[in-house]
C-alpha positions as CSV (number, residue, x, y, z in Angstrom):
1,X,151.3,132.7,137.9
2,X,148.2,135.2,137.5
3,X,147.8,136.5,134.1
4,X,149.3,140.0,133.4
5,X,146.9,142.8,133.3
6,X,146.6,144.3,129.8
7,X,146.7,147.8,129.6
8,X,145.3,150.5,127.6
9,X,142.9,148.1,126.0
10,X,139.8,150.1,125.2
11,X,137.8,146.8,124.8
12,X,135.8,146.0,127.3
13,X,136.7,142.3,128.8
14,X,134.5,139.8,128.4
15,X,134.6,136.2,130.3
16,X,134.5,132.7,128.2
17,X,131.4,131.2,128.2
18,X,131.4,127.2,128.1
19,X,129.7,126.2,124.7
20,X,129.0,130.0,123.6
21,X,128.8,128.8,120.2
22,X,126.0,126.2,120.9
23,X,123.8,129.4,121.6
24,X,123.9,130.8,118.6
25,X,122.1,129.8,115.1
26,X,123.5,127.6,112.7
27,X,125.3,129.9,109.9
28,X,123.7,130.2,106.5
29,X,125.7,129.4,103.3
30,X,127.2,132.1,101.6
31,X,128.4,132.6,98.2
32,X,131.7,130.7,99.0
33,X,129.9,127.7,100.7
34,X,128.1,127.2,97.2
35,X,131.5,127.3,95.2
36,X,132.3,124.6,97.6
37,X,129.3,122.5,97.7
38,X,128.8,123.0,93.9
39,X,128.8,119.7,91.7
40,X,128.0,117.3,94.7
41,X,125.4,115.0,95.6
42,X,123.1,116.3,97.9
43,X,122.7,113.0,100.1
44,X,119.9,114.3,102.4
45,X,117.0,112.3,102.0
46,X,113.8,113.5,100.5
47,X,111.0,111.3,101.7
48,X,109.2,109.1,99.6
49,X,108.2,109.9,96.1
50,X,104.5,109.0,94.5
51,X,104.6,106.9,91.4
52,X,104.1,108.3,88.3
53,X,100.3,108.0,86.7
54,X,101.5,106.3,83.7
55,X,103.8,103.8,86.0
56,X,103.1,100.3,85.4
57,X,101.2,98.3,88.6
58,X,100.6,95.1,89.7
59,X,97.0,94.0,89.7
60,X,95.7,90.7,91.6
61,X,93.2,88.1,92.5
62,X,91.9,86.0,89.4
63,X,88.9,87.6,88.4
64,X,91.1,91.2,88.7
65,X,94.1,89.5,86.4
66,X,91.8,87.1,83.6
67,X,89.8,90.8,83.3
68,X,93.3,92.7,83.1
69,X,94.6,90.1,80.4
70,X,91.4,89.6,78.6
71,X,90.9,93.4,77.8
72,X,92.9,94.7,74.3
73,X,93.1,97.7,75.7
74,X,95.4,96.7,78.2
75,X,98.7,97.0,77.9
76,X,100.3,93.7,80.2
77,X,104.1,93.1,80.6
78,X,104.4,90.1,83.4
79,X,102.3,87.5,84.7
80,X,102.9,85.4,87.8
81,X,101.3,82.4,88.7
82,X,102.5,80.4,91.6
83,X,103.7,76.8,91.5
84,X,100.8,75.8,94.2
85,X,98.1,77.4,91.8
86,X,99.2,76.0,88.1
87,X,96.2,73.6,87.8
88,X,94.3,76.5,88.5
89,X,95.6,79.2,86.5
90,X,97.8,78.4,84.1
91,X,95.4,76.7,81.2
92,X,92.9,79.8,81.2
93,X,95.8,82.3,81.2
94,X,97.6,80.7,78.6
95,X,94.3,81.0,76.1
96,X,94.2,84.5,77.3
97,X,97.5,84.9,76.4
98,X,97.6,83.3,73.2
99,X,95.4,86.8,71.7
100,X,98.4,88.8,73.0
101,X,101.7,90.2,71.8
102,X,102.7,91.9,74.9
103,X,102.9,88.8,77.2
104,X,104.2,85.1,75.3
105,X,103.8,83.1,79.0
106,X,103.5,83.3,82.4
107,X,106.1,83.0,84.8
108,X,106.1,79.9,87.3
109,X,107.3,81.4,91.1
110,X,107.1,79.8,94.3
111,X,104.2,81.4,96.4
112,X,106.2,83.0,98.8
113,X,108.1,84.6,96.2
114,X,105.0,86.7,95.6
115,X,106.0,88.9,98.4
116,X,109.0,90.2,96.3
117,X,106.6,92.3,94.0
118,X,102.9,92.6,95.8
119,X,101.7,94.1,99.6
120,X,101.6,92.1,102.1
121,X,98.2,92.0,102.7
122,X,97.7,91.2,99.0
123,X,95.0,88.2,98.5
124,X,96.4,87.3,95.3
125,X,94.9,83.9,94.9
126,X,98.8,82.3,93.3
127,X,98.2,85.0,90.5
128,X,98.9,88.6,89.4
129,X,99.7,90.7,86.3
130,X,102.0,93.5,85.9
131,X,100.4,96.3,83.6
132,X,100.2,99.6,82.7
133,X,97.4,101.4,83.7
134,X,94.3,102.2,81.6
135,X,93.7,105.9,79.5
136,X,90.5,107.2,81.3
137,X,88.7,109.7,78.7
138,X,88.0,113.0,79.6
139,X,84.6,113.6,81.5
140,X,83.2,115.7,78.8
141,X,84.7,113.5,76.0
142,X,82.8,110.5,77.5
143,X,79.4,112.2,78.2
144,X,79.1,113.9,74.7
145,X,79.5,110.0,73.5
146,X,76.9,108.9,75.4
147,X,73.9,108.0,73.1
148,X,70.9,110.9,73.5
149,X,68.1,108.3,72.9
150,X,69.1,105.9,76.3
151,X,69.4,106.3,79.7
152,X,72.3,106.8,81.6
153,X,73.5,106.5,84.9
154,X,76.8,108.4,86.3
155,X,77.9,107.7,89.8
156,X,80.1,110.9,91.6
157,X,82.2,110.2,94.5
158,X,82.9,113.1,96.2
159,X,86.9,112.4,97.7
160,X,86.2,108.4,99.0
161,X,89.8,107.3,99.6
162,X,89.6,104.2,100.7
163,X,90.4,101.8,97.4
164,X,88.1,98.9,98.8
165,X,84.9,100.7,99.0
166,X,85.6,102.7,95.5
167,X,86.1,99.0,93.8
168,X,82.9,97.8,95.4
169,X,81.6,100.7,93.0
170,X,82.9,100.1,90.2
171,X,81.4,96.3,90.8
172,X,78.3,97.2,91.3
173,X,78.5,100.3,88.2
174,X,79.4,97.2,86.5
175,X,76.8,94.9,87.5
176,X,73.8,97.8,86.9
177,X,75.6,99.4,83.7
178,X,76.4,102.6,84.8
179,X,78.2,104.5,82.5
180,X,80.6,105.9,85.1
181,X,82.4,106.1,88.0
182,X,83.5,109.9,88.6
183,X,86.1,110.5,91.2
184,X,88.7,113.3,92.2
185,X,92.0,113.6,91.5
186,X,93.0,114.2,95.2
187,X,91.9,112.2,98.2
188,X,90.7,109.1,96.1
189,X,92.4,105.7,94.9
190,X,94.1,105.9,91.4
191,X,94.7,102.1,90.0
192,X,95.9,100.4,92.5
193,X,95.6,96.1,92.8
194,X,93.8,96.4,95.8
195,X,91.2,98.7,94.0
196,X,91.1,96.2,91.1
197,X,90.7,93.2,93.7
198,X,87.7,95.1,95.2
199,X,86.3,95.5,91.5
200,X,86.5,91.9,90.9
201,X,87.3,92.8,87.3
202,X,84.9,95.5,86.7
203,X,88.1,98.6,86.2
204,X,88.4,97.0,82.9
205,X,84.7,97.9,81.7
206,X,84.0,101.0,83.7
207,X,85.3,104.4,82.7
208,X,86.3,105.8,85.9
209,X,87.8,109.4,85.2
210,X,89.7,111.5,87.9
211,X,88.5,115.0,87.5
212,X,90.6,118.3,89.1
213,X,87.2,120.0,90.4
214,X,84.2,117.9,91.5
215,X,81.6,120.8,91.6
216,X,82.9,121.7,88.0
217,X,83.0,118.1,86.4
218,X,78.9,118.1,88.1
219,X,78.3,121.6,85.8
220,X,79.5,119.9,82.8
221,X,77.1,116.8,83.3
222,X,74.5,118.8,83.7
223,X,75.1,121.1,81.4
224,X,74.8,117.1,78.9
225,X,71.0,116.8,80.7
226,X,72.2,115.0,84.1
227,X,70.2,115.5,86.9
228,X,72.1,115.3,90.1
229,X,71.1,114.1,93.1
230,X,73.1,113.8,96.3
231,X,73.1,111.0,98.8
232,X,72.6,112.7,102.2
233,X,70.7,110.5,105.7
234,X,69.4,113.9,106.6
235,X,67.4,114.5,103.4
236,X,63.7,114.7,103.3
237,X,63.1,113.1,100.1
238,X,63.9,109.7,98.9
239,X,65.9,108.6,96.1
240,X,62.5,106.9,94.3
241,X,60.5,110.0,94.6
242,X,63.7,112.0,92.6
243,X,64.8,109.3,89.7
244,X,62.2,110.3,87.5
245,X,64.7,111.3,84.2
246,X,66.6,109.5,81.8
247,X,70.0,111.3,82.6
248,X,70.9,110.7,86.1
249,X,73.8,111.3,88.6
250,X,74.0,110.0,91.9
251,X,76.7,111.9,94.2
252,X,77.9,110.2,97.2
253,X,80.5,110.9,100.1
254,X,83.1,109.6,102.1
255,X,82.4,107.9,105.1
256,X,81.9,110.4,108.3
257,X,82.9,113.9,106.1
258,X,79.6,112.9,103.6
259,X,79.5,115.5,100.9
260,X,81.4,119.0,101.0
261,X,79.6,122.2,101.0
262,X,79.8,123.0,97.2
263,X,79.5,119.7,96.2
264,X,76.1,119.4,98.2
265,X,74.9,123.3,96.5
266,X,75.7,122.2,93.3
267,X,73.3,119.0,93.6
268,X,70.1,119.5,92.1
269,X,68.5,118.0,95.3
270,X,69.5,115.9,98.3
271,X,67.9,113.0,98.6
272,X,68.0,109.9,101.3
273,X,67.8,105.9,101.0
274,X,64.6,104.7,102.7
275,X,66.5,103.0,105.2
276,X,65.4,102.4,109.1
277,X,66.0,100.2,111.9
278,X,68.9,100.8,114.6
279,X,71.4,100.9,111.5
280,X,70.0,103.2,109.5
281,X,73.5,104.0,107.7
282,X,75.4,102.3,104.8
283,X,78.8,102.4,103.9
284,X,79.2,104.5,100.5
285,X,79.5,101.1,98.4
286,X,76.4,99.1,99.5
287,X,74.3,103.0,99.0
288,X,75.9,103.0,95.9
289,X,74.6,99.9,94.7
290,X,71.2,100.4,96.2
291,X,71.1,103.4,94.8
292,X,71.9,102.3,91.2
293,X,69.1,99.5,91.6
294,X,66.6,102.1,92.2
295,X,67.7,104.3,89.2
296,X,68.8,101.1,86.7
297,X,67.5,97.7,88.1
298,X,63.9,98.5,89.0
299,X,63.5,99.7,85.1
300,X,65.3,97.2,83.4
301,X,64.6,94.1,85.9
C-alpha cells in the first residue's frame, strides 16, 4: 500500500540517506558527557613514558660494574652474577662489596635469566649492577673548582646521541685526564648501561654534565679562561697550530649534522685534524681522543 501523502506540511521532504550519520563529525562532549565520564579511568593509552633522571639503571660488562661498585659515590641496590661466570666474578665482587652498606651479596641467576632485567643486545659478560645514577655538578660549579695554576682540558659534544660513541669519550677523557665531558640535555645519551659498557668504567671518574644550552654552557667556560676550538674537516687550521693555552675546550659534532650554527660562532676558532688519505674522516670518538692527545698527551707524555 503506498504511503499516504501528508498534507499541509510546510517542511520540505527530504529522502533517507543510507549511513547519513557516517558523514558527519564525531560529536564533542558536552557538559553532560563530563558528568557522565567524571570519576573514570581513562583507559586510552598514552604511549610510552621516559624514565625519570633520578630512576635507578642497570649498568653492565665487568669493568662497567667493578667501576660502578668500587666508587662511594655510587649508590648500588642489586648485583647479578650468572651461575656460568661465578669463578669469574664472584671473589672480586664480594671484596668490592665487603666496603658497602647498600649491597651485602650478589645474587646467583642462570644466564638466560639476564634477559628478565637487561636489552637484548646487552654484552654483559654474566654480570651487572643495578644503581642509581650519579649527581653531575653544575658546569659552572665544576669549572670554578678547577685549580687556576694547571691545565685543563674540557671536551663539548654538541647533540652526539648515539651512547656508544659518547662512552668511547668518556674512555678516552679518562685515559688523557680531561676534566670533562660536556653534553646536552636533548639529543644525547643520559646513563644508560650501554653508555657505561662503551666507557669501560670511565662514567664513574669523569664528570659528564648535561647542560640546557650548549652555546651558553661555552660562554661560561670561557668566561673561566677556556679557549674553544671546534672540530670541523673543512677548517684551515689545525688543531696543533691552535692548542697553545693552558685552558682548553675542544667542541665536536655528531656524525653527518657536525656542529650547529651557533655552536660553531660561538667557537673561538675552527680547527681541523691533520688527517689525509681516501678516509680522511673520523668518527666523533677516535677525533676525540686524537684530539685530547694533541692537547694532553704530547705535554705530559
Amino acid at each position: 500500500m503506498a504511503p499516504k501523502e501528508r498534507k499541509n506540511d510546510p517542511r520540505p521532504h527530504r529522502p533517507n540517506k543510507p549511513n547519513a550519520g557516517a558523514q558527519r563529525t564525531a560529536p564533542t562532549h558536552g557538559k553532560g558527557d563530563r558528568k557522565r565520564t567524571a570519576g573514570k579511568p581513562d583507559n586510552r593509552p598514552s604511549g610510552p613514558r621516559a624514565p625519570a633522571p633520578d630512576a635507578p639503571v642497570w649498568l653492565w660488562g665487568g669493568h662497567a660494574v667493578l667501576a660502578a661498585l668500587g666508587n662511594p659515590r655510587r649508590r648500588c641496590r642489586r648485583v647479578l652474577i650468572a651461575g656460568e661466570n661465578v669463578e669469574t666474578w664472584e671473589a672480586e665482587v664480594a671484596e668490592l662489596l665487603e666496603a658497602r652498606s647498600d649491597v651485602r651479596k650478589p645474587e646467583i641467576i642462570a644466564r638466560h635469566a639476564f634477559a628478565q632485567y637487561l636489552p637484548a643486545s646487552a654484552v654483559h659478560q654474566g654480570v651487572a649492577v643495578q644503581a642509581d645514577p650519579l649527581d653531575q655538578p653544575e658546569l659552572d660549579v665544576l669549572l670554578a673548582s678547577l685549580p687556576t695554576d694547571q691545565p685543563a682540558a674540557l671536551l663539548l659534544l654538541d647533540q652526539v646521541s648515539d651512547p656508544h660513541n659518547v662512552g668511547a669519550v668518556l674512555r678516552s677523557a679518562a685515559a688523557f685526564g680531561a676534566s670533562a665531558v660536556v653534553t646536552t640535555k636533548r639529543n644525547a645519551p643520559g646513563e644508560t648501561g650501554a653508555l657505561a659498557k662503551a666507557a669501560s668504567g670511565a662514567l664513574e671518574h669523569v664528570p659528564y654534565p648535561h647542560v640546557t644550552n650548549l652555546a651558553r654552557a661555552m660562554e661560561t667556560a670561557q668566561q673561566h679562561g677556556f679557549r674553544l676550538l671546534g672540530l670541523a674537516q673543512e677548517a684551515t687550521s689545525t688543531l696543533a697550530d691552535e692548542a697553545g693555552t693552558d685552558r682548553i675546550g675542544l667542541v665536536l659534532g655528531a656524525e653527518g649534522h657536525g656542529l650547529r650554527q651557533k655552536t660553531r660562532a660561538t667557537c673561538d676558532s675552527m680547527v681541523r685534524l691533520p688527517t689525509r688519505g681516501p678516509v680522511a674522516e673520523l668518527n666523533v670518538s677516535n677525533a676525540a681522543a686524537v684530539g685530547l692527545y694533541e692537547l694532553i698527551g704530547r705535554k705530559t707524555g
